[in-house]
C-alpha positions in Angstrom: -37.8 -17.6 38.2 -40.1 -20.6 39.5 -40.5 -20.4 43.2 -44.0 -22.5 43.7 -45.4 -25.7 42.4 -48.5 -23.4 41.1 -45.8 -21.9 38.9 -44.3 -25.2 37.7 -47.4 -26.4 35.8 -47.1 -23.6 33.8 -43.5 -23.7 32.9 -43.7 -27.5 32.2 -46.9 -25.9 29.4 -43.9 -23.3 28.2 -41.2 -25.0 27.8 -43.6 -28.0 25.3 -47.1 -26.7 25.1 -47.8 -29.9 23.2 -47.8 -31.4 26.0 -51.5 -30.9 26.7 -52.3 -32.0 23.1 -50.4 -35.4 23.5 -51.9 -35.7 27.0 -56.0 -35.3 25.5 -54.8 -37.5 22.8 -54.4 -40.3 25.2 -57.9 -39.5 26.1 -59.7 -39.9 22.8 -60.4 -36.0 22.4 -59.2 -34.5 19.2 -57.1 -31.6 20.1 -54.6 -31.0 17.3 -50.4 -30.4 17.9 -48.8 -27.0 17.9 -47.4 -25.6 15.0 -45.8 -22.8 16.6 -47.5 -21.1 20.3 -46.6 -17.5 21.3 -46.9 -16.7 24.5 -49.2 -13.6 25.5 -49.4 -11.0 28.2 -51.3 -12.5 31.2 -52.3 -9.3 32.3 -56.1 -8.8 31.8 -56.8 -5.6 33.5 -58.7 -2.8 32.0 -58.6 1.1 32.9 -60.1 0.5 36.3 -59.0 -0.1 39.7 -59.9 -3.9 39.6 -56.8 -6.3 38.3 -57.7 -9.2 36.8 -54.9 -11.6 36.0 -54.8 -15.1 34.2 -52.1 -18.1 35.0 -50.7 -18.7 31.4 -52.2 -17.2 28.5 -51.0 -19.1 24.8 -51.3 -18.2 21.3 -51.2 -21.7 19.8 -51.2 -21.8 15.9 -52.0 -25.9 14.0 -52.0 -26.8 10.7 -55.5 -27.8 10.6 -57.6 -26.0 12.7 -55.8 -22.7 12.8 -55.0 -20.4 15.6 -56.8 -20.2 19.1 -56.1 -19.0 22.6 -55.1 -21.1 25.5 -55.5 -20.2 28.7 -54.0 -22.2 31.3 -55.2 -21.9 35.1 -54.0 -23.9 38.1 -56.5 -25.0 40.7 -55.7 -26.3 44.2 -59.0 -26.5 45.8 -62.7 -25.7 44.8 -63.7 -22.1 44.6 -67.4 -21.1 43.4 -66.3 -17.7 42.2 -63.8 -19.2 39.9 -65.8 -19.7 37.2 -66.9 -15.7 36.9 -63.3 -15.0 37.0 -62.7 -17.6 34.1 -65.9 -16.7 32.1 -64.5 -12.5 31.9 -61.0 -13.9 31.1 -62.4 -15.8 27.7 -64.9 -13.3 26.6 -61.8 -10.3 27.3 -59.2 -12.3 25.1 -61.4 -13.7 22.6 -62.9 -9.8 22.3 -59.2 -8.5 22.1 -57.3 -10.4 19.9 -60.4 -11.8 17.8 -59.6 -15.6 18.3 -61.2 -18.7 19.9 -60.3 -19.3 23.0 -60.2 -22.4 24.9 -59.6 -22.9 29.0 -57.5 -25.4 30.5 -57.7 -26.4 34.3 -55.0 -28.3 35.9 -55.1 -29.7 39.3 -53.2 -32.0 41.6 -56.0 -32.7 44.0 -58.7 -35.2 42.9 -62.1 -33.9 44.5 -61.1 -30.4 42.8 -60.3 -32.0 39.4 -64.0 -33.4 39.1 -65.2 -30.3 40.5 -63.8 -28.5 37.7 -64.4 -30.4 34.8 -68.2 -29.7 34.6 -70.7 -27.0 33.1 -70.3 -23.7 34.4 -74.1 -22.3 33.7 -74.0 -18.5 33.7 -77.6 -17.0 34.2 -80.8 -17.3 35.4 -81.9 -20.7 36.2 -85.0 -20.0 33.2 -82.5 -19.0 30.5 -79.3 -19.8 30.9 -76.4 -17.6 28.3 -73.8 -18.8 28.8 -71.8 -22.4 29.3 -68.7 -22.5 30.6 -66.9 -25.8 29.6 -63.2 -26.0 30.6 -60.6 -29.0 29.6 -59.5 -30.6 33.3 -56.4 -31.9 33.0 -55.6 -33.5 37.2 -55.3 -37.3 38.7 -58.7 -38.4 37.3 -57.7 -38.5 33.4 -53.9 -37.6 33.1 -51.8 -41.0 32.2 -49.6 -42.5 34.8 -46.4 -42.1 33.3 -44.7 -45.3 34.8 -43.6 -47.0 31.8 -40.4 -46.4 30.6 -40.5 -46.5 26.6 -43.3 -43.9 27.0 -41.2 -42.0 29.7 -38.4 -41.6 27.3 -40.6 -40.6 24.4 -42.3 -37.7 26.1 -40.0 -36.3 29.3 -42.2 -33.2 29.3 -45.7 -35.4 30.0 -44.1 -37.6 31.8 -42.8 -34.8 34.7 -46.2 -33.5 34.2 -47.3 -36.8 35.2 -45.3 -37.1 37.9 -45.9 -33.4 39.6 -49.7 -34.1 39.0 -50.1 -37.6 40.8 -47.9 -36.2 43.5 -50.4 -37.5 46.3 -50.6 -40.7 44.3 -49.6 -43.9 46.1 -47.6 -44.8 42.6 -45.2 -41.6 42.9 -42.8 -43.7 43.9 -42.9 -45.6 40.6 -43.2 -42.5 38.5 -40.7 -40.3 39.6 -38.1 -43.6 39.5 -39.5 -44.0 35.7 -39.3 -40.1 35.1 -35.2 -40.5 36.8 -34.6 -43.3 34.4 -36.2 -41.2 31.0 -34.0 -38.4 32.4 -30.4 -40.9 31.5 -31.4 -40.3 27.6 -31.7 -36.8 27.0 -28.8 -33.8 27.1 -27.6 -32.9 30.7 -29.7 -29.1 30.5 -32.6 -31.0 29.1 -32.3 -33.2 32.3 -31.4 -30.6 34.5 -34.3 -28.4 33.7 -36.8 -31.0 34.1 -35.8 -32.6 37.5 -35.9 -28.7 38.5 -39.6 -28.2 37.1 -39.9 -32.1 38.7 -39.1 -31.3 42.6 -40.3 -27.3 42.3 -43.7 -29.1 41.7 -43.8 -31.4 44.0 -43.6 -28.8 46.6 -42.5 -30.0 50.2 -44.7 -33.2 49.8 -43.4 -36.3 51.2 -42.6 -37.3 47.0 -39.9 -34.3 46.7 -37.8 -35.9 49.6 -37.9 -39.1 47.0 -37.3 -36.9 43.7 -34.0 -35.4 45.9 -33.0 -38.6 46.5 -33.2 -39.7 43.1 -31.5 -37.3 41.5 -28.3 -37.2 44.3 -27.6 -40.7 42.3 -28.8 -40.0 38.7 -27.8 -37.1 37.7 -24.1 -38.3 38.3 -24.7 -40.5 35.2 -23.9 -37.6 32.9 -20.4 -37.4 34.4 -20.1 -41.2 32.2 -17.6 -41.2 29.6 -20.6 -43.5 28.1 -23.6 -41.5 28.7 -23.7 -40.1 25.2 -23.7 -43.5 23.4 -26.1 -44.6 26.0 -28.5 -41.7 25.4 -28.6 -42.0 21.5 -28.9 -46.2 21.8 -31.4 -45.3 24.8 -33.6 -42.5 22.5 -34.0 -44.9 20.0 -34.5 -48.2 21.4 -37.4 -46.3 24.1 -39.2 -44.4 21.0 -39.4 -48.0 19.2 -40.9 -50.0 22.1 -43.1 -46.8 22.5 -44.2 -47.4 18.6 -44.9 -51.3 19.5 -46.7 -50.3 22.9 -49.3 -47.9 20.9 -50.0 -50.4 18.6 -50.6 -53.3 21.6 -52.1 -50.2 23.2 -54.8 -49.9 20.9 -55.5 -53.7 20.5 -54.0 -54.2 17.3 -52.1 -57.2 16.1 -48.0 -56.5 15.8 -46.5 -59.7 13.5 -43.1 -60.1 14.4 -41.4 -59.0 10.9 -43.3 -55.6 12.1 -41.6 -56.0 15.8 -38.4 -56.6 14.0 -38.4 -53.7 11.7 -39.4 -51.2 14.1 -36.4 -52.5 16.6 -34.0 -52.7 13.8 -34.8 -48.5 13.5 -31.9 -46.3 14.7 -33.6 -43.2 13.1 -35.1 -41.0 15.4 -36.8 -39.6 13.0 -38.2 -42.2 11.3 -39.2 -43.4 14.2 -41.3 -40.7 15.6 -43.2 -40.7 12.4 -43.9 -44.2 13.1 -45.2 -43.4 16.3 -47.4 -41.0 15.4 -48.8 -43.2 12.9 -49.4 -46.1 15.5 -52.7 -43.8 17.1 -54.1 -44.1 13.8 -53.7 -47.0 11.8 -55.9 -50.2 11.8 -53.0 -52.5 10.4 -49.7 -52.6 11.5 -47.8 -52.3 8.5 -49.8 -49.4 7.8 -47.3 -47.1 9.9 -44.8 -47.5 7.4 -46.8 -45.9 4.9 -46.2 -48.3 1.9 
Protein backbone atom coordinates (compact mmCIF):
# COMPACT_ATOMS: atom_id res chain seq x y z
CA UNK A 1 0.00 0.00 0.00
CA UNK A 2 1.36 3.68 -0.58
CA UNK A 3 1.84 5.40 2.67
CA UNK A 4 4.59 8.23 1.71
CA UNK A 5 5.00 10.69 -1.08
CA UNK A 6 8.67 8.85 -1.60
CA UNK A 7 6.47 5.89 -2.55
CA UNK A 8 4.02 7.80 -4.85
CA UNK A 9 6.66 8.62 -7.54
CA UNK A 10 7.19 5.22 -7.90
CA UNK A 11 3.67 4.02 -8.30
CA UNK A 12 2.81 6.90 -10.66
CA UNK A 13 6.25 5.00 -12.81
CA UNK A 14 4.11 1.56 -12.32
CA UNK A 15 1.07 2.15 -13.07
CA UNK A 16 2.45 4.08 -16.90
CA UNK A 17 6.16 3.69 -16.97
CA UNK A 18 5.92 5.68 -20.24
CA UNK A 19 5.50 8.28 -18.49
CA UNK A 20 9.22 9.07 -18.11
CA UNK A 21 9.61 8.49 -21.96
CA UNK A 22 6.86 11.17 -22.83
CA UNK A 23 8.27 13.42 -20.17
CA UNK A 24 12.30 13.41 -21.86
CA UNK A 25 10.50 13.64 -25.09
CA UNK A 26 9.31 17.07 -24.12
CA UNK A 27 12.96 17.64 -23.49
CA UNK A 28 14.47 16.85 -26.85
CA UNK A 29 16.25 13.52 -25.54
CA UNK A 30 15.49 10.45 -27.45
CA UNK A 31 14.32 7.93 -25.11
CA UNK A 32 12.09 5.48 -26.91
CA UNK A 33 8.21 4.21 -25.51
CA UNK A 34 7.67 0.97 -23.74
CA UNK A 35 6.70 -1.98 -25.46
CA UNK A 36 5.97 -3.90 -22.52
CA UNK A 37 8.04 -3.17 -18.79
CA UNK A 38 8.26 -6.00 -16.12
CA UNK A 39 8.81 -5.12 -13.01
CA UNK A 40 11.95 -6.64 -11.07
CA UNK A 41 12.84 -7.49 -7.51
CA UNK A 42 14.30 -4.34 -5.85
CA UNK A 43 16.22 -6.32 -3.56
CA UNK A 44 19.93 -6.00 -4.31
CA UNK A 45 21.56 -7.74 -1.49
CA UNK A 46 24.11 -10.34 -1.80
CA UNK A 47 25.21 -13.24 0.76
CA UNK A 48 26.45 -10.77 3.24
CA UNK A 49 25.30 -8.95 6.18
CA UNK A 50 25.11 -5.47 4.22
CA UNK A 51 21.47 -4.93 2.42
CA UNK A 52 21.46 -2.89 -0.29
CA UNK A 53 18.09 -1.93 -1.74
CA UNK A 54 16.99 0.15 -4.85
CA UNK A 55 13.54 2.35 -5.16
CA UNK A 56 11.96 0.84 -8.35
CA UNK A 57 13.78 -1.47 -10.47
CA UNK A 58 12.04 -1.92 -14.42
CA UNK A 59 12.60 -4.25 -17.16
CA UNK A 60 11.45 -2.03 -20.04
CA UNK A 61 11.46 -3.81 -23.48
CA UNK A 62 11.02 -1.03 -27.09
CA UNK A 63 10.68 -1.86 -30.45
CA UNK A 64 13.79 -0.18 -31.47
CA UNK A 65 16.30 -0.18 -29.12
CA UNK A 66 15.48 -3.39 -27.25
CA UNK A 67 15.49 -4.19 -23.63
CA UNK A 68 17.31 -2.29 -20.75
CA UNK A 69 16.99 -1.79 -17.07
CA UNK A 70 15.41 1.12 -15.32
CA UNK A 71 16.08 1.98 -12.12
CA UNK A 72 14.12 4.51 -10.55
CA UNK A 73 15.45 6.43 -7.19
CA UNK A 74 13.72 9.19 -5.26
CA UNK A 75 15.87 12.01 -3.87
CA UNK A 76 14.79 14.57 -1.28
CA UNK A 77 17.91 16.27 -0.44
CA UNK A 78 21.60 16.05 -1.43
CA UNK A 79 23.60 13.18 -0.15
CA UNK A 80 27.39 12.66 -1.30
CA UNK A 81 27.30 8.96 -0.66
CA UNK A 82 24.51 8.46 -3.02
CA UNK A 83 26.21 8.14 -5.85
CA UNK A 84 28.43 4.88 -4.49
CA UNK A 85 25.21 3.39 -3.61
CA UNK A 86 23.80 4.10 -7.19
CA UNK A 87 27.08 3.18 -9.02
CA UNK A 88 26.93 -0.79 -7.17
CA UNK A 89 23.22 -0.84 -7.92
CA UNK A 90 23.98 -0.46 -11.98
CA UNK A 91 27.03 -2.49 -12.18
CA UNK A 92 24.94 -5.50 -9.76
CA UNK A 93 21.87 -5.51 -12.19
CA UNK A 94 23.52 -4.98 -15.37
CA UNK A 95 26.05 -8.05 -14.08
CA UNK A 96 22.92 -10.11 -13.17
CA UNK A 97 20.51 -10.07 -15.68
CA UNK A 98 23.10 -9.12 -18.61
CA UNK A 99 21.22 -5.88 -19.77
CA UNK A 100 21.87 -2.09 -20.04
CA UNK A 101 20.91 -0.28 -17.42
CA UNK A 102 19.96 3.18 -17.12
CA UNK A 103 19.24 5.46 -13.64
CA UNK A 104 16.58 7.71 -13.12
CA UNK A 105 16.53 10.46 -10.28
CA UNK A 106 13.37 12.12 -9.42
CA UNK A 107 13.13 14.98 -7.04
CA UNK A 108 10.76 17.51 -5.79
CA UNK A 109 13.23 19.96 -4.38
CA UNK A 110 15.11 22.19 -6.87
CA UNK A 111 18.70 22.67 -5.38
CA UNK A 112 18.72 18.69 -5.09
CA UNK A 113 17.49 18.25 -8.75
CA UNK A 114 20.63 20.12 -10.16
CA UNK A 115 22.67 18.47 -7.70
CA UNK A 116 21.85 15.29 -9.20
CA UNK A 117 21.87 15.71 -12.63
CA UNK A 118 25.70 15.89 -13.04
CA UNK A 119 28.85 13.59 -13.52
CA UNK A 120 29.36 11.30 -10.82
CA UNK A 121 33.39 10.68 -11.36
CA UNK A 122 34.40 7.42 -9.64
CA UNK A 123 38.32 7.33 -8.97
CA UNK A 124 41.26 8.89 -8.58
CA UNK A 125 41.38 12.45 -9.59
CA UNK A 126 44.53 11.16 -12.33
CA UNK A 127 42.40 8.49 -13.89
CA UNK A 128 39.13 8.52 -13.41
CA UNK A 129 36.93 4.67 -14.32
CA UNK A 130 34.07 5.30 -14.02
CA UNK A 131 31.10 8.16 -14.94
CA UNK A 132 28.14 8.10 -13.36
CA UNK A 133 25.45 9.93 -15.45
CA UNK A 134 21.87 9.70 -14.15
CA UNK A 135 18.55 11.10 -16.09
CA UNK A 136 17.08 13.92 -13.40
CA UNK A 137 13.69 14.16 -13.82
CA UNK A 138 12.52 17.28 -10.69
CA UNK A 139 11.17 21.09 -11.05
CA UNK A 140 14.12 22.28 -13.25
CA UNK A 141 13.13 20.22 -16.56
CA UNK A 142 9.75 18.39 -15.87
CA UNK A 143 6.74 20.36 -17.99
CA UNK A 144 4.24 22.37 -15.98
CA UNK A 145 1.24 20.43 -16.66
CA UNK A 146 -1.29 23.48 -16.61
CA UNK A 147 -2.87 23.26 -19.81
CA UNK A 148 -5.75 21.39 -20.13
CA UNK A 149 -5.75 19.53 -23.69
CA UNK A 150 -2.30 18.21 -22.54
CA UNK A 151 -3.73 17.41 -19.06
CA UNK A 152 -6.38 15.25 -20.55
CA UNK A 153 -4.01 13.51 -22.98
CA UNK A 154 -1.49 12.33 -20.41
CA UNK A 155 -3.28 12.10 -16.69
CA UNK A 156 -0.27 10.01 -15.56
CA UNK A 157 2.46 13.09 -16.42
CA UNK A 158 0.29 15.40 -15.66
CA UNK A 159 -0.17 14.04 -11.62
CA UNK A 160 3.52 13.61 -12.00
CA UNK A 161 3.62 17.12 -12.78
CA UNK A 162 1.62 18.13 -10.16
CA UNK A 163 3.29 16.02 -7.11
CA UNK A 164 6.74 17.25 -8.53
CA UNK A 165 6.12 21.11 -8.51
CA UNK A 166 4.49 20.68 -5.28
CA UNK A 167 6.52 23.74 -3.78
CA UNK A 168 5.81 25.56 -6.99
CA UNK A 169 3.97 28.90 -6.69
CA UNK A 170 1.77 27.44 -9.87
CA UNK A 171 0.34 24.31 -7.85
CA UNK A 172 -2.54 25.96 -7.55
CA UNK A 173 -3.06 26.04 -11.30
CA UNK A 174 -1.85 22.48 -11.85
CA UNK A 175 -3.63 20.55 -9.46
CA UNK A 176 -7.07 22.67 -10.74
CA UNK A 177 -5.85 21.57 -14.40
CA UNK A 178 -5.04 17.88 -13.21
CA UNK A 179 -8.99 18.02 -11.30
CA UNK A 180 -10.37 19.09 -14.55
CA UNK A 181 -8.30 16.16 -16.85
CA UNK A 182 -9.67 13.91 -14.01
CA UNK A 183 -13.78 14.67 -15.42
CA UNK A 184 -12.69 12.54 -18.75
CA UNK A 185 -11.42 9.37 -17.66
CA UNK A 186 -13.35 6.19 -15.87
CA UNK A 187 -14.25 6.79 -12.11
CA UNK A 188 -11.11 4.04 -10.88
CA UNK A 189 -8.85 5.70 -13.35
CA UNK A 190 -9.75 9.07 -11.49
CA UNK A 191 -9.87 7.63 -8.20
CA UNK A 192 -6.47 6.14 -8.41
CA UNK A 193 -4.79 9.10 -9.59
CA UNK A 194 -6.20 11.86 -7.20
CA UNK A 195 -4.97 9.02 -4.55
CA UNK A 196 -1.34 8.87 -6.07
CA UNK A 197 -2.12 12.99 -6.43
CA UNK A 198 -2.64 13.94 -2.56
CA UNK A 199 -0.34 10.69 -1.15
CA UNK A 200 2.39 12.77 -3.02
CA UNK A 201 1.93 15.90 -2.05
CA UNK A 202 2.45 14.84 1.48
CA UNK A 203 1.12 17.33 4.25
CA UNK A 204 2.31 20.36 2.16
CA UNK A 205 0.21 23.35 2.13
CA UNK A 206 -0.87 21.99 -1.95
CA UNK A 207 -2.65 18.66 -0.42
CA UNK A 208 -5.05 20.85 1.68
CA UNK A 209 -5.90 22.33 -2.02
CA UNK A 210 -5.87 18.80 -3.85
CA UNK A 211 -8.61 17.75 -0.83
CA UNK A 212 -10.46 20.52 -1.54
CA UNK A 213 -10.68 19.88 -5.06
CA UNK A 214 -11.57 16.64 -5.12
CA UNK A 215 -14.62 17.06 -2.18
CA UNK A 216 -16.29 18.90 -5.42
CA UNK A 217 -14.98 17.01 -8.42
CA UNK A 218 -15.12 13.77 -7.91
CA UNK A 219 -18.98 14.15 -7.38
CA UNK A 220 -19.16 14.74 -11.15
CA UNK A 221 -19.12 10.98 -11.71
CA UNK A 222 -22.37 10.67 -9.87
CA UNK A 223 -23.76 12.79 -13.45
CA UNK A 224 -26.17 10.93 -15.38
CA UNK A 225 -23.91 12.88 -18.13
CA UNK A 226 -20.55 12.20 -17.22
CA UNK A 227 -20.07 9.36 -19.60
CA UNK A 228 -21.01 11.36 -22.75
CA UNK A 229 -19.01 14.18 -21.36
CA UNK A 230 -15.89 12.04 -20.90
CA UNK A 231 -15.93 10.42 -24.48
CA UNK A 232 -16.84 14.16 -26.12
CA UNK A 233 -14.19 15.52 -23.43
CA UNK A 234 -11.31 12.53 -24.52
CA UNK A 235 -11.62 13.49 -27.92
CA UNK A 236 -12.00 17.04 -28.24
CA UNK A 237 -8.65 17.48 -25.36
CA UNK A 238 -6.45 14.86 -27.51
CA UNK A 239 -7.30 17.08 -30.77
CA UNK A 240 -6.40 20.49 -29.38
CA UNK A 241 -3.40 18.49 -27.77
CA UNK A 242 -2.58 17.43 -31.64
CA UNK A 243 -2.98 21.34 -32.75
CA UNK A 244 -0.94 22.47 -29.58
CA UNK A 245 2.21 20.16 -30.59
CA UNK A 246 2.16 21.38 -33.92
CA UNK A 247 1.93 25.40 -32.70
CA UNK A 248 4.28 23.88 -30.00
CA UNK A 249 6.98 23.23 -32.36
CA UNK A 250 6.51 26.43 -34.55
CA UNK A 251 4.88 24.96 -37.33
CA UNK A 252 2.19 26.44 -39.42
CA UNK A 253 -1.50 24.73 -38.79
CA UNK A 254 -3.87 25.97 -42.07
CA UNK A 255 -7.22 25.92 -40.97
CA UNK A 256 -8.56 22.87 -43.34
CA UNK A 257 -5.84 21.03 -40.99
CA UNK A 258 -7.49 22.71 -37.68
CA UNK A 259 -10.73 21.59 -39.08
CA UNK A 260 -9.94 18.08 -39.81
CA UNK A 261 -8.29 17.32 -36.67
CA UNK A 262 -11.48 18.88 -34.59
CA UNK A 263 -13.91 17.14 -36.82
CA UNK A 264 -11.91 13.64 -35.34
CA UNK A 265 -14.10 11.63 -32.85
CA UNK A 266 -11.59 8.71 -33.09
CA UNK A 267 -9.46 8.32 -30.31
CA UNK A 268 -7.51 6.32 -32.06
CA UNK A 269 -6.91 8.08 -34.92
CA UNK A 270 -6.23 10.69 -33.07
CA UNK A 271 -3.42 9.60 -30.87
CA UNK A 272 -1.66 8.60 -33.99
CA UNK A 273 -1.97 12.02 -35.04
CA UNK A 274 -0.51 13.21 -32.00
CA UNK A 275 2.28 11.24 -32.04
CA UNK A 276 2.95 12.32 -35.48
CA UNK A 277 2.82 16.13 -34.63
CA UNK A 278 6.60 15.78 -32.60
CA UNK A 279 7.89 14.77 -35.82
CA UNK A 280 6.63 16.16 -38.86
CA UNK A 281 7.84 19.44 -40.59
CA UNK A 282 4.35 20.03 -42.48
CA UNK A 283 1.16 19.77 -41.02
CA UNK A 284 -0.56 17.65 -43.32
CA UNK A 285 2.14 15.34 -42.88
CA UNK A 286 0.44 13.79 -39.66
CA UNK A 287 -2.10 12.36 -41.72
CA UNK A 288 0.20 10.30 -43.50
CA UNK A 289 -1.11 10.73 -47.11
Amino acid sequence: MVNSPHEVMHRIFQEDPGVFARAFRVLGLPIPDPVSVALLSTDLTEHKPLERRADTVLKIDTASEGSYLLVVESQSRRDEDKPYSWTYYLAYLQAKYRLPCTLLVVCQDFDTALWADRNFIMGPRIWAVLTLRPMVLGPHNVPVVNNLAVATHDIPLAAFSAVTHARSAEIGVILGTLAEALKTVDEDTATVFAELTELGLGVSPAAEIWRNLMAVDLSFFRSETSQRLRAEGRAEAKAEAVIGVLRKREIKVPQDVIDRVAGCSDTNVLETWFDRAFEVTKAADIFGE
